[in-house]
N, C-alpha and C positions, 0 to 999 in steps of 0.2 A: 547428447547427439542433437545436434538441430534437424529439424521438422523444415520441411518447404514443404509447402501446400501449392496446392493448381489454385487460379483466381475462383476458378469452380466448386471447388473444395471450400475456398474461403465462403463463397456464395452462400453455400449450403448452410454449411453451420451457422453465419449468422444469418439467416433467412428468417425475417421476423422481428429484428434487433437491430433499431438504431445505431449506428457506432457514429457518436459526434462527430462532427468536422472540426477541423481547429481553427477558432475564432481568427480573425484577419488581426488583431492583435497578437495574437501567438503568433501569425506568419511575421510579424512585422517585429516582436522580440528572437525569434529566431531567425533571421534576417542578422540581422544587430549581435546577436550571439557570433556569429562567423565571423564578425568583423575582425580584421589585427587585435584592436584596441576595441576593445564594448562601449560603448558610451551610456555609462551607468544614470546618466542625468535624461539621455532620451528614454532610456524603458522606465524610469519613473515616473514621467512624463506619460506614457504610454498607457503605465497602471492605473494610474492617479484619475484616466477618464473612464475609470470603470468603478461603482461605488463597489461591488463583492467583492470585486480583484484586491482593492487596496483593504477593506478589510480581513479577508482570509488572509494577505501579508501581512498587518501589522496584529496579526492573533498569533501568528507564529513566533516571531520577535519577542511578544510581548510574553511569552508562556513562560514558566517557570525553568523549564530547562535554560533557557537562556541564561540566566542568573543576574539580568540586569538591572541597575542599581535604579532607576528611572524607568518608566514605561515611555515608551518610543510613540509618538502620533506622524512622525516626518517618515514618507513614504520616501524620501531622497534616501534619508538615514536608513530603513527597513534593506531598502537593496542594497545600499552600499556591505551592510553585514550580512546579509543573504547571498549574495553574490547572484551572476547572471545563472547558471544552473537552477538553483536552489528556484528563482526565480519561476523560471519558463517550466517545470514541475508543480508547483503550487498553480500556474494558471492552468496547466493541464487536469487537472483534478478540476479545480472551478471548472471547467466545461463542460464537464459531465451534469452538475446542479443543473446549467442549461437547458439540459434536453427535457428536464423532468416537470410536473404539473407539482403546485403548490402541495396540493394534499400527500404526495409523495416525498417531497421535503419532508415535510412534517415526519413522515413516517423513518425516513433516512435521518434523522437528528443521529439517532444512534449509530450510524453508521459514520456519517461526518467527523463527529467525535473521536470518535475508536481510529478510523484512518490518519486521525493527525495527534495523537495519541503514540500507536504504534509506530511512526513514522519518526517523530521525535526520540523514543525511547529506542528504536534500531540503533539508530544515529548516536547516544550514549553508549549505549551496549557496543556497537562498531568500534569507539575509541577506546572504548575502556579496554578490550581484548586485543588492541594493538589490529586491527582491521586495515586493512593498506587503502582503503577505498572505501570510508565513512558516507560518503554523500551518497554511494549506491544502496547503501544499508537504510539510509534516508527514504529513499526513492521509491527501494519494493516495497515497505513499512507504509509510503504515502498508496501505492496503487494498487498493492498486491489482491485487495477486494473490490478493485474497479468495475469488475464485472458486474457485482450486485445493486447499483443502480439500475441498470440497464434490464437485467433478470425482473426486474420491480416494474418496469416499462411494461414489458412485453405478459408478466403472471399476474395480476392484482395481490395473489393470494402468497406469493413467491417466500414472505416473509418468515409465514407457519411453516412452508416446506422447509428452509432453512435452519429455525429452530427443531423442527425432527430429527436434521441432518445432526445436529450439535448433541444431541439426545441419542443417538444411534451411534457417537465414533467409537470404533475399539480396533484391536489389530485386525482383524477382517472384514471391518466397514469403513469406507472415509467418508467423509464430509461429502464429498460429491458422487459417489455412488448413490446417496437417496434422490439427488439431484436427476443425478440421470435416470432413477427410476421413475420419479416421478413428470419427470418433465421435459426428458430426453437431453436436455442439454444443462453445464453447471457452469457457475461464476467462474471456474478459473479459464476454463476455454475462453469463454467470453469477453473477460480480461484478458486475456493472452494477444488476442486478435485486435480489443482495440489498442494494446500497448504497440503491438505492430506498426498499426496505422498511426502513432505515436511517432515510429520509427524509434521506439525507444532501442539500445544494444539487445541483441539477441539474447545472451544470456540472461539477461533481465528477465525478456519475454519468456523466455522457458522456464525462470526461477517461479514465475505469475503463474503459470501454465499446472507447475507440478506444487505449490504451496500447500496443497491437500495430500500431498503425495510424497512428503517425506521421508515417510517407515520405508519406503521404496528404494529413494534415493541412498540413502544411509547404508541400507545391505547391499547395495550393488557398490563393489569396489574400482569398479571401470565410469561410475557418474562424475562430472565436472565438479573437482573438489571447489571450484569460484562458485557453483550453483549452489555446491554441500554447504559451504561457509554462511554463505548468504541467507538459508531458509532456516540456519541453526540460531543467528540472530535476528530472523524474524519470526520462527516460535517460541524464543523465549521472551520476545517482546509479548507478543500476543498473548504470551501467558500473564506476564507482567502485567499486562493493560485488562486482563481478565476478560476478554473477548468470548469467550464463553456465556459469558453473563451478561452482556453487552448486547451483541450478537443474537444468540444461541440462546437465549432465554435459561440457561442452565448453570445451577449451583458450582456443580463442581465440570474441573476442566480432562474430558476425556480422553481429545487428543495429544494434550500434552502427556500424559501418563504413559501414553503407547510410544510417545519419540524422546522423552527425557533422557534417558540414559544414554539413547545414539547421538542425541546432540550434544549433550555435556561432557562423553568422550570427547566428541569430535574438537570443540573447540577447547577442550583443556580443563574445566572447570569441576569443581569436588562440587555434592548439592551443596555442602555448606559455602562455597563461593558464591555460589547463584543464590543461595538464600540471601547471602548478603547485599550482592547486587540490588534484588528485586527489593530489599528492603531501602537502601540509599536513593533508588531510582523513584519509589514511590513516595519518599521525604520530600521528593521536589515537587509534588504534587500531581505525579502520571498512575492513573491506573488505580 
């Protein structure tokens, strides 16, 4: 069910929290996006005057899932196989770096990681399972923890609460239940609101919204099977990418244990398919 909030409402919750603007290069690849015809030679052009922009593209390219024979330095080349989507997604994430002070980087490496990590491996897992809409599986994979830059902004401390959170999942605890006790507010709201301001599709935003809230989604036979699909291949990525131990400072993975078996109905798969899976996918060097 989609959520409208009042501007007030929006106020509220993020009251306190930065939400990026999108760089005048984003307006101007989005721009360009709506054209008839995209002109893949100007948003290279566009990229190419930003040194992060053009390296966080040609890291993506260059990653092992790709499978290419040659590592790619030609930012013309990076778009042209990335396509205009793929593109204007990857600078949406770079934005977020933006907002943040050095020492915060620093501290987000792990998160950096794990989001283009999970992102990559959606985006296999999406095709492998015959996914009508890979690049969305791409997408929530890249933003689905967009929030927790921002959470890092506004708590110094935000990181320890986080690993608690990961340390505490079970069927009657999520990940952002400690969030909110501790701090009134959690990464997926937060991420929900700036995928908004994104304008990212709604379903997206909700898929962002509820990523901790799965076990939920699953038992309710009336939830948006395009939201069910979607957080089924991005908990099995997360699992895959060991975001627990990334993240969550934690050995073993607890919220996968509480959604396993409703996600591996749901999309089809026996564990020993998924075991397979996660073992082909981390051959390629994710996770």
């Amino acid at each position: 069910m989609t959520v409208e909030l009042s501007d007030e409402q929006i106020r509220s919750v993020l009251q306190g929290i930065s939400v990026p603007p999108q760089p005048q290069i984003m307006v101007d690849l989005q721009m360009e996006q709506v054209m008839p015809d995209p002109d893949l030679r100007a948003i290279a052009r566009l990229i190419s005057q930003d040194p992060g922009l053009s390296g966080a593209l040609l890291k993506t390219v260059n990653s092992p899932l790709f499978g290419l024979a040659n590592r790619i330095a030609s930012i013309q080349q990076a778009v042209n196989l990335l396509g205009c989507r793929s593109v204007v997604n990857l600078i949406n994430a770079q934005s977020i770096k933006g907002e943040l002070t050095d020492a915060a980087i620093v501290t987000l490496n792990r998160f950096w990681d794990t989001a283009q990590d999970v992102a990559m491996t959606s985006l296999t897992l999406a095709k492998r399972i015959g996914h009508p809409a890979p690049d969305e599986a791409y997408t929530l994979g890249l933003f689905h923890n967009c929030g927790i830059p921002l959470m890092l902004a506004r708590f110094p401390g935000y990181m320890s609460v986080l690993e608690e959170a990961y340390a505490s999942a079970s069927d009657a605890v999520r990940i952002t239940d400690i969030e909110n006790r501790v701090l009134s507010t959690n990464h997926a709201v937060v991420g929900y609101f700036v995928a908004r301001s994104w304008k990212l599709p709604v379903h997206l935003c909700e898929a962002i919204a509820n990523h901790h809230n799965a076990l939920a989604l699953f038992d309710d036979e009336l939830s948006d099977p395009q939201i069910k699909t979607l957080l089924a291949i991005l908990k099995m990525a997360e699992h895959i990418c060991a975001c627990h131990r990334v993240l969550g400072d934690q050995p073993d993975d607890y919220e996968w244990v509480t959604v396993q078996q409703q996600v591996l109905e749901y999309v089809g798969l026996s564990e020993y398919d998924f075991d397979y899976l996660k073992g082909s996918i981390r051959e390629l060097g994710v996770g």
